[in-house]
C-alpha positions in Angstrom: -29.1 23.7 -9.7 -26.8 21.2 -11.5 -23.5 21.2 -13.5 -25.5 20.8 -16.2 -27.7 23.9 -16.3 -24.8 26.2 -15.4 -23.0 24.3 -18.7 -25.7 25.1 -20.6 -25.9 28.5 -19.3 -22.2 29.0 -19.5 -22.3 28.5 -23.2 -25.6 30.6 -24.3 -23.8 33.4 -22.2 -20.8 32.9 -24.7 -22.5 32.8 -28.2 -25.4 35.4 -26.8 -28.0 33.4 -28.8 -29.8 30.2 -28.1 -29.7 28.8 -31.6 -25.9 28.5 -31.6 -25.7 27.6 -28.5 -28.1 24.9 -29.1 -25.8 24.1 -31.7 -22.7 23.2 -30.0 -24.6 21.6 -27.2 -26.4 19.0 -29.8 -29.7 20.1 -27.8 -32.7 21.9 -29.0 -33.6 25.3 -28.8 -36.5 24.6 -26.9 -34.9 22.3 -24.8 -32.1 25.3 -23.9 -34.4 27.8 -23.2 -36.8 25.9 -20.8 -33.0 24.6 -19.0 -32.4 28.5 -18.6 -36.0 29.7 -17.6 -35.7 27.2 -14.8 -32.4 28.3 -13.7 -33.6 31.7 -13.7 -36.8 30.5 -11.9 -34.9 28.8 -8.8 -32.6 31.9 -8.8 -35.1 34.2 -8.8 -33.9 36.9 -11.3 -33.1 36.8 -14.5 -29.6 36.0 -16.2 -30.3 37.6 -19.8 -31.9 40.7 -21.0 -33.7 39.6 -24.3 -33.8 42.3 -26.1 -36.0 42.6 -29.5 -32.5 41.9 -31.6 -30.1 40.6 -28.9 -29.5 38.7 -26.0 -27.3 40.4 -23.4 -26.5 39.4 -20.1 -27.9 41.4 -17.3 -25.6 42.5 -14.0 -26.8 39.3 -12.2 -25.7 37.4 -15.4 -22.6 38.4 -15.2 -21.8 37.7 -12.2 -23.2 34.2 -12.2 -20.8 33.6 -15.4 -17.6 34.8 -13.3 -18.9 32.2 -10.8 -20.0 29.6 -13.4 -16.8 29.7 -15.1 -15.1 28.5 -11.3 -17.7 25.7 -10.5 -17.2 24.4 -14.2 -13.0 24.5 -14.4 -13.5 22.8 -10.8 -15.6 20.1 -12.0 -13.5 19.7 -14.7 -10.4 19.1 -12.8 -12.0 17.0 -10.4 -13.1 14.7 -12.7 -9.8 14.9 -14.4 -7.7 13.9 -10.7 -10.7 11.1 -10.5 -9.6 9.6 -13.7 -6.2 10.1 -13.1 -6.7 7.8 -9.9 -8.9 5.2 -11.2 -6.5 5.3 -14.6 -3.3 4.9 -11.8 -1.6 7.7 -13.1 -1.9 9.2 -9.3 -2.1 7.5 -6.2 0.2 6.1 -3.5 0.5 3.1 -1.8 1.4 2.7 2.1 3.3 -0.5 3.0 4.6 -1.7 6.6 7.6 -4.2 6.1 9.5 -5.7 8.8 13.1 -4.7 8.3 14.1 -7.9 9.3 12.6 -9.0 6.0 13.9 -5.8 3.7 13.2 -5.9 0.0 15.0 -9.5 -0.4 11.2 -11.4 -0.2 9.7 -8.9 -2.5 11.6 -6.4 -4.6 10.5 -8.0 -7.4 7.1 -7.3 -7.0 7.9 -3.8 -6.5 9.6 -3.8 -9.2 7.3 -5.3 -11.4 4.5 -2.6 -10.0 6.8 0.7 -10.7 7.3 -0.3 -13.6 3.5 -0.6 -14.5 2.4 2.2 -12.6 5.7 4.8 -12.0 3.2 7.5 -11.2 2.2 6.0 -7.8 4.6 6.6 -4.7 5.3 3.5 -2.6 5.4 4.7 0.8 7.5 2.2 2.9 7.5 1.9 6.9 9.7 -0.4 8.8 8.4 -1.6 11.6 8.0 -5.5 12.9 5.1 -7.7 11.9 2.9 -7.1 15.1 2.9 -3.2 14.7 2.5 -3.3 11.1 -1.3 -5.7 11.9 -1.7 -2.6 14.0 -1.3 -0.1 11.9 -3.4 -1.9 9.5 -5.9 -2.3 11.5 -6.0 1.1 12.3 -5.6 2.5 8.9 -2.3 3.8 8.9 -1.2 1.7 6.5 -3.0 0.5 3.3 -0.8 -2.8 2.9 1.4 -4.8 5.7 3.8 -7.3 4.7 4.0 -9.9 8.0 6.0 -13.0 9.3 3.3 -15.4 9.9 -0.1 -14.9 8.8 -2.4 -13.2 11.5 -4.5 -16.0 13.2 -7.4 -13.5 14.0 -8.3 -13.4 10.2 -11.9 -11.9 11.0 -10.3 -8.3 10.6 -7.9 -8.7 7.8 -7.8 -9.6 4.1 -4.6 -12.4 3.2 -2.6 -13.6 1.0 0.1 -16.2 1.9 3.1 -15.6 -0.6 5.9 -17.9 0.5 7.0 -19.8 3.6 10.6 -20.5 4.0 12.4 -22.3 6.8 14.8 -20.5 9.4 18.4 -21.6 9.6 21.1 -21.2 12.0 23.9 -18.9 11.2 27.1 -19.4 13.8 30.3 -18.2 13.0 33.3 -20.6 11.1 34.7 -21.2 14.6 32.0 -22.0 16.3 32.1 -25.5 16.7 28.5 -25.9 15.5 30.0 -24.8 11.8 31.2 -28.5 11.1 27.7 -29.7 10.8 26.4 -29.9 7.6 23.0 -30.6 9.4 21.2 -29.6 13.1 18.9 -30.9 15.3 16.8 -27.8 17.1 17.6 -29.1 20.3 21.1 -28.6 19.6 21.4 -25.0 20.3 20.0 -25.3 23.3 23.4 -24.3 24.7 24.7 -21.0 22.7 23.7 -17.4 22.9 21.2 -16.5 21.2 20.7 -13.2 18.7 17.2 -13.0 18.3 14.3 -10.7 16.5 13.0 -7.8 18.7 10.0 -8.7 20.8 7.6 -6.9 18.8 8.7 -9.2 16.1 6.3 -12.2 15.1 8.9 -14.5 14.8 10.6 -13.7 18.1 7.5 -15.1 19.3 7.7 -18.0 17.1 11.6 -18.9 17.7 10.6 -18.8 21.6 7.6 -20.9 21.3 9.6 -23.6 19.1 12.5 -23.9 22.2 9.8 -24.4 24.6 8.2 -27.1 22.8 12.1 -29.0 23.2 12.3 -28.4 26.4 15.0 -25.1 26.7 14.4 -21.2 27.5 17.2 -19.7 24.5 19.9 -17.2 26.3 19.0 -14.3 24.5 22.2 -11.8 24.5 21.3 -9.1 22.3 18.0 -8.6 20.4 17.0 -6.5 17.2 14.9 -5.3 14.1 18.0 -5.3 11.7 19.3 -8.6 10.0 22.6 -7.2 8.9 23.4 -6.2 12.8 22.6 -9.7 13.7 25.0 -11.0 11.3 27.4 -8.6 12.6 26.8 -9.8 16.2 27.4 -13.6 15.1 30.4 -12.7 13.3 31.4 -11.0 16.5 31.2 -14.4 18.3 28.4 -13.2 20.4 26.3 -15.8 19.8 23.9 -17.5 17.0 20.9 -16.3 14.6 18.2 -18.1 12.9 17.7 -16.6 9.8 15.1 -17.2 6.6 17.1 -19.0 4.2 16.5 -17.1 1.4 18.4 -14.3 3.7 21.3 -16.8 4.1 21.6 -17.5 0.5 22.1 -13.9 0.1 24.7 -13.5 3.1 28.1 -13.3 1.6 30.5 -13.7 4.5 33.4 -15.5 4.8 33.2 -16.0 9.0 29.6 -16.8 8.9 28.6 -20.4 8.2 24.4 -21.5 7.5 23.3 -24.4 8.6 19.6 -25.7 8.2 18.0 -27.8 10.1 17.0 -31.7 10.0 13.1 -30.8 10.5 12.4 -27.2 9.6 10.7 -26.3 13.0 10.4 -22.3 12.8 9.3 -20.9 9.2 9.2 -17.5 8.0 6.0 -17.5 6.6 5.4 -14.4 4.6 2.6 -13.4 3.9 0.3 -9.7 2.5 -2.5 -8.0 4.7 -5.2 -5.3 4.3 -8.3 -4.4 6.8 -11.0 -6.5 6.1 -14.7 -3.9 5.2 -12.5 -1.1 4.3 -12.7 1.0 1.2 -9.4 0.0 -0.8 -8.2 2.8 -3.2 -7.4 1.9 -7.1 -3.9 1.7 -6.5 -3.4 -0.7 -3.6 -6.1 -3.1 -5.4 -3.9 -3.1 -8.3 -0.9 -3.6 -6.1 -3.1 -6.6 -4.5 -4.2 -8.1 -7.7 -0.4 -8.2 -8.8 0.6 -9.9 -5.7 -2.0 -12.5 -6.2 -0.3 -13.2 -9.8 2.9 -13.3 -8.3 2.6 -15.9 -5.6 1.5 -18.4 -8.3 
């Protein structure tokens, strides 16, 4: 049994007469009736009394219509949702960002998706880089956003969409503010603000003060950038920031100063589990991002 035959039986039970049905199903007559003789067949009992001058549906008939009638309204709004999905006028999209990052690296992508698709919810989760590769990995999450490019790339799909260098945020007192310019090696001295551990660039900042010969003093450690700038306005010590994050930092008591020779950068960059089905939406979402880093 098939969608088909119970359409086809659906609509003979309607007009009671296999010409007109025939009719509005742009099928033959004979074509109809052997459909229905086979139905009956692999039921086993028949669905229509045919009478000398009627057709009439017998009590197994009616029945099977009540039933036909649900199959057919729930093929119909199956195939309807499926369209809707593949149409991306349903769907939702779930995306780890660090919340070190926040929306400042890619609001406009966002943006530039809502207003394409508004019907699909962007579901975000703020967590650092190395739990968001987990969660993709594990399928909790359809897209992450990371610092730094994961270096196993056999289980992950990439795309690299900016890299910009960290620079050190001290506050106007600090006597570190009167440089216009830094060496790394410099801050080898002051306390240090840094990422949370489960942050990929806490990993990065530490491995960049080994390489010049210091372990940082790490006072105070954490996920949010705006509490870090409170903590180096609070003279508790120093950040390192992605510049496009100082650029946006508008704060009197809180000087930026780059580096001569960019050592740590924030690369950013979009992943998705490698050999996984990837819904409508998010390949939409992917294919956008793709445009946008060009």
């Amino acid at each position: 049994m098939d969608v088909r035959q119970i359409e086809y039986f659906t609509e003979v039970a309607k007009q009671l007469n296999f010409t007109r049905a025939a009719s509005t199903l742009h099928i033959s007559q004979p074509s109809l009736s052997k459909t229905i003789k086979n139905l009956e067949t692999e039921l086993g009992i028949p669905l229509f009394y045919r009478g000398a001058k009627q057709l009439e549906l017998t009590d197994v008939g009616k029945a099977f219509l009540v039933n036909a009638q649900n199959v057919l309204d729930t093929f119909a709004n199956l195939t309807s949702e499926l369209d809707e999905v593949i149409d991306l006028k349903k769907g939702e999209i779930k995306i780890g960002i660090p919340p070190i990052i926040g929306a400042a690296f890619f609001s406009k992508l966002i943006s530039r998706y809502k207003e394409a698709y508004p019907s699909i919810d962007i579901l975000l989760t703020e967590v650092g880089s190395n739990k968001i590769k987990q969660g993709v990995a594990e399928g909790e999450i359809d897209i992450g956003l990371v610092c730094n490019l994961p270096i196993q790339r056999e289980n992950f799909e990439t795309i690299k969409l900016l890299k910009d260098p960290l620079m050190l945020i001290v506050q106007k007192d600090n006597p570190l503010a009167q440089k216009k310019i830094i060496e790394f090696s410099g801050i080898r001295k002051e306390p240090f603000i840094m990422y949370r551990r489960d942050f990929s660039l806490h990993d990065r900042i530490m491995e960049a003060c080994g390489i010049h010969g210091f372990y940082p003093n790490v006072v105070c450690e954490s996920s949010q950038k705006d509490f870090m700038i409170e903590m180096v306005e609070a003279k508790l010590g120093v950040a390192l920031l992605p510049s496009k994050i100082c650029d946006q930092i508008n704060n009197k008591q809180i000087v930026a100063i780059p580096f001569s020779k960019p050592i740590v950068n924030l690369e950013l960059g979009m992943i998705w589990k490698k050999d996984r089905y990837v819904p409508y939406a998010v390949r939409r979402f992917i294919a956008m991002a793709r445009e946008f880093t060009v």
